[in-house]
N, C-alpha and C positions, 0 to 999 in steps of 0.2 A: 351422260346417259348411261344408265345401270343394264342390266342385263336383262331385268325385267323378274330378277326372282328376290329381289331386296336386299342382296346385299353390301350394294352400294350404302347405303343406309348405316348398315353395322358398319361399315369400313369407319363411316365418317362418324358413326360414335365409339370406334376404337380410336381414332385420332384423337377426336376431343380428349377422352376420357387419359390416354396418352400424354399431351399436352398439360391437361392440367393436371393432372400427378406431379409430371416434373418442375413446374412451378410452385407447387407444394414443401415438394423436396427441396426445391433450388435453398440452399444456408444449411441442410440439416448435416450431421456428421456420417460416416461411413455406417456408422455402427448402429446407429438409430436407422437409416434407411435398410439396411441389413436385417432388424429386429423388427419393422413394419414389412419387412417383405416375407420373413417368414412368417409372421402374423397371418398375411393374406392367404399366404399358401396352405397352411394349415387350417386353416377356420375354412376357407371357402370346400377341403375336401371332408373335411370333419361335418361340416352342412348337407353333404351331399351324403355321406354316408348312413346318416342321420335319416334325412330321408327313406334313403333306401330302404332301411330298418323297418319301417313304420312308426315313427317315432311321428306325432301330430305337429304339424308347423310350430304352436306354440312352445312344446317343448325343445322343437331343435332350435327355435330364435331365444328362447332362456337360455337354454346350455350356451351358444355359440356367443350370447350377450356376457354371461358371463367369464368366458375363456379371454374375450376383448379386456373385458375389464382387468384380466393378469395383464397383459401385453401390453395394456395402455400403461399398468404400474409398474410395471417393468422399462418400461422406455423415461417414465419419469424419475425416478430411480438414478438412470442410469444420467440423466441430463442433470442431473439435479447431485448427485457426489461430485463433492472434493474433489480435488486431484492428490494422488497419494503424496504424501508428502518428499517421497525418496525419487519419487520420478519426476517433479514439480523442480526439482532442486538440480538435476543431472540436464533439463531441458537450458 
């Protein structure tokens, strides 16, 4: 029984939403969870400042589509190199 102001509601799609993150994450490396988190952080205040500006919804979801699309190549990038050759050999 909530409170009566809803949000009970949000708690329980802060869990959710909590939950399945980290079954998302669950196998990924430090470094890539690291680089999706500050993806989130930064794009979601970059959205908002966006906003703020008077920037029209469409242009702050191009801008903010395309900042993802760095971060996404950035994370693939990073999953996706070699391991140097000099540190491959000391492990």
């Amino acid at each position: 029984m909530g409170t009566g102001t809803g949000n009970s509601l949000k708690e329980r799609d802060h869990t959710t939403l909590r939950k399945r993150a980290a079954a998302q994450q669950r196998g990924q490396s430090e470094a890539v969870k690291e680089m999706a988190w500050k993806a989130q952080h930064r794009l979601f205040h970059r959205y908002r400042r966006l906003m703020a500006a008077g920037k029209t919804k469409q242009q702050v979801v191009t801008a903010i589509g395309r900042e993802l699309l760095g971060f996404i190549w950035a994370i693939g990038v990073h999953v996706e190199r070699p391991p140097h050759p000099r540190l491959a050999a000391a492990a």
